[in-house]
C-alpha positions, 0 to 999 in steps of 0.5 A: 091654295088659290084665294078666294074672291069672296071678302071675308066678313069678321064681326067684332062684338065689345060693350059700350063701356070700354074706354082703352084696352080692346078698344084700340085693338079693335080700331087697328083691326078695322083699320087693317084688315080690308088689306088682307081680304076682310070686311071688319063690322064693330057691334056694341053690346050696349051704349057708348059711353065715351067718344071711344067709338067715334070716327070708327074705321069700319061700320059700326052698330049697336044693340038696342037696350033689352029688358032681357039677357037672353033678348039681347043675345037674340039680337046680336045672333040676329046681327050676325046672321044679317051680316053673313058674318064668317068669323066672329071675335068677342070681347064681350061679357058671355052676350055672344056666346050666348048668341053663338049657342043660339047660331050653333043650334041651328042647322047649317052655322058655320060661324067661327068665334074666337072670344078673347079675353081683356083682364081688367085687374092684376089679379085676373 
C-alpha cells in the first residue's frame, strides 16, 4: 500500500480543567505523531485552568465560552471543519459527540472519532 503524501490531520479535544492523566497522553501524541505523517491539533473545551497546557507541541485553540451546550458543540464542529480534521480523539465531556452528531448529519463527513475514556475514581 503506497502511503500517502497528504499529512494526516488529527484534532484532539480535552477540557480546560485537566491537570495529568490525558493531558500527558495527549503532549506525547503531539510531540510524536508528525514522525509518522500526522498534523496533531489540541482544541480546549473551555479555559485552561493550570499551566498544563503551556508550551504545547502542537497548535493549540480554544473555545470560546457559550451560554449553551448545544453552541458550544457548533463551535467545535465549526473547528473541526475549519481544520480539514481526518480524525478526531475526544477526552472530553459528550461536547464532541455532540459535535460529531451535528458533522455526521451533514452530507459527505468523513470524519472519524475515537472518544477515549479517562476514569477519575476507582469506581468508574
Amino acid at each position: 500500500m503506497a502511503i500517502s503524501p497528504h499529512r494526516r490531520r488529527v484534532l484532539f479535544i480535552i477540557g480546560g480543567h485537566w491537570i495529568a492523566g490525558p493531558v500527558t497522553f495527549l503532549r506525547h501524541a503531539c510531540a510524536n505523531l508528525p514522525e509518522f505523517g500526522w498534523e496533531p491539533r489540541l482544541l480546549l473545551t473551555g479555559p485552561a485552568r493550570s499551566g498544563s497546557f503551556d508550551n504545547w507541541p502542537s497548535a493549540v485553540s480554544e473555545l470560546r465560552p457559550c451560554h449553551s451546550y448545544s453552541q458550544l458543540a457548533r463551535e467545535a464542529a465549526q473547528v473541526i471543519e475549519k481544520h480539514h480534521t481526518d480524525v478526531v480523539v475526544a477526552t472530553d465531556d459528550n461536547t464532541t459527540a455532540v459535535a460529531m452528531q451535528e458533522l455526521y448529519r451533514q452530507s459527505g463527513c468523513a470524519v472519524r472519532l475515537l472518544e477515549m475514556l479517562h476514569a477519575d475514581l476507582p469506581s468508574e
